[in-house]
C-alpha positions as semicolon CSV with decimal commas, in nm:
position;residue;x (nm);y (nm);z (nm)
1;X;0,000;0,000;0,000
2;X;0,133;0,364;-0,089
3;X;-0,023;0,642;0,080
4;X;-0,050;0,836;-0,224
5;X;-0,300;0,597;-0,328
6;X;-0,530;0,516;-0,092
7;X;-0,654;0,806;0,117
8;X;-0,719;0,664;0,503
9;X;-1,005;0,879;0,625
10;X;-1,272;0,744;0,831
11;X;-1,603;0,911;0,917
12;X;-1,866;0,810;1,185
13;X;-2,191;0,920;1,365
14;X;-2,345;0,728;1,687
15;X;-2,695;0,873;1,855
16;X;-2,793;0,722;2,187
17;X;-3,064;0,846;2,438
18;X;-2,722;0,956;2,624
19;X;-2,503;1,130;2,348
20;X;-2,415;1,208;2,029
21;X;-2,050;1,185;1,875
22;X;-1,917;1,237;1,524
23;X;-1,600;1,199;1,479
24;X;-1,392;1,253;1,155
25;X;-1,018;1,100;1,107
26;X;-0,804;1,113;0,824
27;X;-0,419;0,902;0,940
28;X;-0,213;1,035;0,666
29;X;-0,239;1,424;0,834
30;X;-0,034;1,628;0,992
31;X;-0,221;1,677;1,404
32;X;-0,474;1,906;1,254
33;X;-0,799;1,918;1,513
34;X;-1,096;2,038;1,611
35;X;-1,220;1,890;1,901
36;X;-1,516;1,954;2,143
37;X;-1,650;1,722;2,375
38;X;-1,756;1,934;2,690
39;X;-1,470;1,791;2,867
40;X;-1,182;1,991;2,912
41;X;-0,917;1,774;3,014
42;X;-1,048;1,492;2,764
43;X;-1,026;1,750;2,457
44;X;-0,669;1,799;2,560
45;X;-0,585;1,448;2,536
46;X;-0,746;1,395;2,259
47;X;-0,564;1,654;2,114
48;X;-0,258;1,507;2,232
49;X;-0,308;1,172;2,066
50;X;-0,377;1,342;1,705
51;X;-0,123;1,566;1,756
52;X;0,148;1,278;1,833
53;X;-0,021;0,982;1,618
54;X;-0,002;1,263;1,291
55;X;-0,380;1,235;1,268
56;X;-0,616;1,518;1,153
57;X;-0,935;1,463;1,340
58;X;-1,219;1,606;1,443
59;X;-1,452;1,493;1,709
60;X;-1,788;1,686;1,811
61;X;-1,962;1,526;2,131
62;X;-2,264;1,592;2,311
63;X;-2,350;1,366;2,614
64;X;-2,522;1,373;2,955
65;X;-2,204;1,578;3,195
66;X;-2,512;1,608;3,422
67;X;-2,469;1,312;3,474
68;X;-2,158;1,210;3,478
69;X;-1,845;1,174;3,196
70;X;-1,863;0,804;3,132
71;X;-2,101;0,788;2,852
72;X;-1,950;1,101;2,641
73;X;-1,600;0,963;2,692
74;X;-1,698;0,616;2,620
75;X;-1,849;0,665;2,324
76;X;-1,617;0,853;2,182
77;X;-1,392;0,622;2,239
78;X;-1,661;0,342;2,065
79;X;-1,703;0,590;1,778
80;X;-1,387;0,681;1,737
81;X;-1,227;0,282;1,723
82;X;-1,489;0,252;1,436
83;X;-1,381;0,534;1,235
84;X;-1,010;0,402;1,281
85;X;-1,130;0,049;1,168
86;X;-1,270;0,191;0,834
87;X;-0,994;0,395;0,793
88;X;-0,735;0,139;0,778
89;X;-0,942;-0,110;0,570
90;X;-0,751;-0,437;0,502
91;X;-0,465;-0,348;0,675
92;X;-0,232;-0,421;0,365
93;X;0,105;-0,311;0,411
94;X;0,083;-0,133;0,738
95;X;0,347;-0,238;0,992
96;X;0,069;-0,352;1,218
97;X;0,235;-0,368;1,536
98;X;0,315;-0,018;1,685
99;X;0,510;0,019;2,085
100;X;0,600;0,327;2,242
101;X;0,807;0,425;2,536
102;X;0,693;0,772;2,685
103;X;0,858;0,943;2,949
104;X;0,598;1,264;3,067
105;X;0,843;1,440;3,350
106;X;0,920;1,210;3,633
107;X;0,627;0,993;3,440
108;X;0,726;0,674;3,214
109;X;0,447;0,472;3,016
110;X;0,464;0,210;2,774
111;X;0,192;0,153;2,482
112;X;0,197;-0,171;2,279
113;X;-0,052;-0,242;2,014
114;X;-0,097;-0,454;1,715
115;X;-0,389;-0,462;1,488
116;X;-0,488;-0,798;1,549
117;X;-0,870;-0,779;1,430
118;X;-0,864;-0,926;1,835
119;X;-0,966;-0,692;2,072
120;X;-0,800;-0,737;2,417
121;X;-0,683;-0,424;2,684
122;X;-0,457;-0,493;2,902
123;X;-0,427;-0,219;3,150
124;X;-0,171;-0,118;3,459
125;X;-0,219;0,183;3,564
126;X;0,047;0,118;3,837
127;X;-0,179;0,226;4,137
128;X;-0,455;0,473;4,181
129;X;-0,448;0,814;4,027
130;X;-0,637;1,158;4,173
131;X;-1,024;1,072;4,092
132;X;-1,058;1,368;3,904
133;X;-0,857;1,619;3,667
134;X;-1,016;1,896;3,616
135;X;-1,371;1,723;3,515
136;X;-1,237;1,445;3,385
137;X;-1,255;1,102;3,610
138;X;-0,950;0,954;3,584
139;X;-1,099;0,621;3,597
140;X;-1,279;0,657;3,232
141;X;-0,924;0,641;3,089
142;X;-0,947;0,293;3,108
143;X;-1,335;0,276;2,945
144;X;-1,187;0,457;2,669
145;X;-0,926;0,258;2,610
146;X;-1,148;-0,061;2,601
147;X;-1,369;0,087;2,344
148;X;-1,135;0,211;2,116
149;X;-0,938;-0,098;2,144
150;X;-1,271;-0,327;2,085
151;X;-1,398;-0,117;1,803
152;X;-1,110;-0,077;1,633
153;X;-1,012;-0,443;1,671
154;X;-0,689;-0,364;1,874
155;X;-0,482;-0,572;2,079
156;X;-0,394;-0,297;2,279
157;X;-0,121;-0,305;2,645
158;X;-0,076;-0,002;2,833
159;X;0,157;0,015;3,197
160;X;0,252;0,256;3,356
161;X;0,601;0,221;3,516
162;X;0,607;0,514;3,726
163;X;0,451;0,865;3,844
164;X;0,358;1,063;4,079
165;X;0,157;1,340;3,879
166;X;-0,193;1,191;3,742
167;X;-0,200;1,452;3,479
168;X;0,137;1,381;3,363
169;X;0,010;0,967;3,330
170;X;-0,249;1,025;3,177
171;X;-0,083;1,252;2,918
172;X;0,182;1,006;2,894
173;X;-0,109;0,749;2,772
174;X;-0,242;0,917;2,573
175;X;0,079;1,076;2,379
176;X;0,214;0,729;2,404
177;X;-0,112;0,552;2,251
178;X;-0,083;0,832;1,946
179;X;0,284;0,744;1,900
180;X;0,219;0,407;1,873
181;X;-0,055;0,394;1,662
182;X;0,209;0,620;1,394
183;X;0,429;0,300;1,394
184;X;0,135;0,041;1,349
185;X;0,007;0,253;1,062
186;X;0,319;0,323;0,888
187;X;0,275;0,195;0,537
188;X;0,618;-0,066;0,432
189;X;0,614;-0,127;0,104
190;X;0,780;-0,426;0,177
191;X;0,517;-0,579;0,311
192;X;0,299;-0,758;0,067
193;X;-0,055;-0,802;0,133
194;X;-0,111;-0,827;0,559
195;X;0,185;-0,859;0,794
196;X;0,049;-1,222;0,846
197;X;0,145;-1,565;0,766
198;X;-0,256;-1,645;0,775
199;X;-0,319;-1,407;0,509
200;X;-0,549;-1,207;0,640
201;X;-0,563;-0,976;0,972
């Protein structure tokens, strides 16, 4: 696959009785967003992970904050896995497997993923974290994680090694899970067809 040939853009709407996300991604940008979720902290991690993955996207969100934040950032997260799915189609000569090693100040997280068409998170978040950030829950990084990785058919690891600022690991996710997600997606043209001896991903 060469990107000059195949443009990787995705584009999705979901409607529930709790929110409503579209979300736009194109993988062969250059960190161009426009983001709005009615989170604050969440927007900037978003923002983050487009920014570091070399992803132009845009997300618009509307969900139930008075409520709580688990149903806007979970379903962005479910939305945007799908849009990720259809953007990388067949996964033909993308490197498929993408790690990351990413030290945020006194901070150090690792992101492994491999687009296995197997969902699976694995997550160590190496202890607790402050409950919230601003008005983000810390605890939805997790939920978002889980639906991105099932949606987008992700085997996806994340650990965190060490910290003692839960802004700084969550950033460190996030800019990790962007970075890694650039090496997964980097076209090879070496590879021929799927980086599989099954012949199909």
């Amino acid at each position: 696959m060469k990107k000059e040939e195949t443009a990787r853009i995705g584009k999705a709407f979901r409607a529930t009785a709790e929110t409503k996300v579209n979300v736009e991604l194109n993988i062969d940008g250059s960190g161009q967003t426009e983001i709005e979720t009615g989170i604050g902290f969440f927007d900037h991690m978003l923002n983050l992970l487009a920014s570091h993955g070399c992803f132009d996207l845009k997300i618009k969100a509307a969900g139930d904050l008075d409520v709580d934040g688990h149903h806007t950032v979970e379903d962005v997260g479910i939305t945007l896995g799908q849009v990720l799915k259809e953007a990388v189609g067949d996964k033909a000569g993308i490197a498929r497997y993408g790690s990351f090693f990413l030290p945020m100040d006194e901070t150090l997280a690792l992101v492994a993923l491999d687009f296995s068409g197997r969902p699976l998170l694995v997550y160590d978040a190496g202890g607790p974290m402050t409950p919230m950030i601003g008005d983000y829950d810390t605890e939805l990084t997790e939920e978002f994680l889980r639906a991105l990785a099932v949606n987008a058919g992700l085997t996806l690891h994340v650990k965190l090694f060490y910290g003692t600022n839960s802004h700084h690991k969550v950033e460190a996710i996030f800019k990790g899970l962007g970075h890694a997600l650039r090496v997964a997606l980097t076209a090879d043209p070496r590879v021929q067809g799927v980086m599989s001896t099954k012949g199909v991903l």
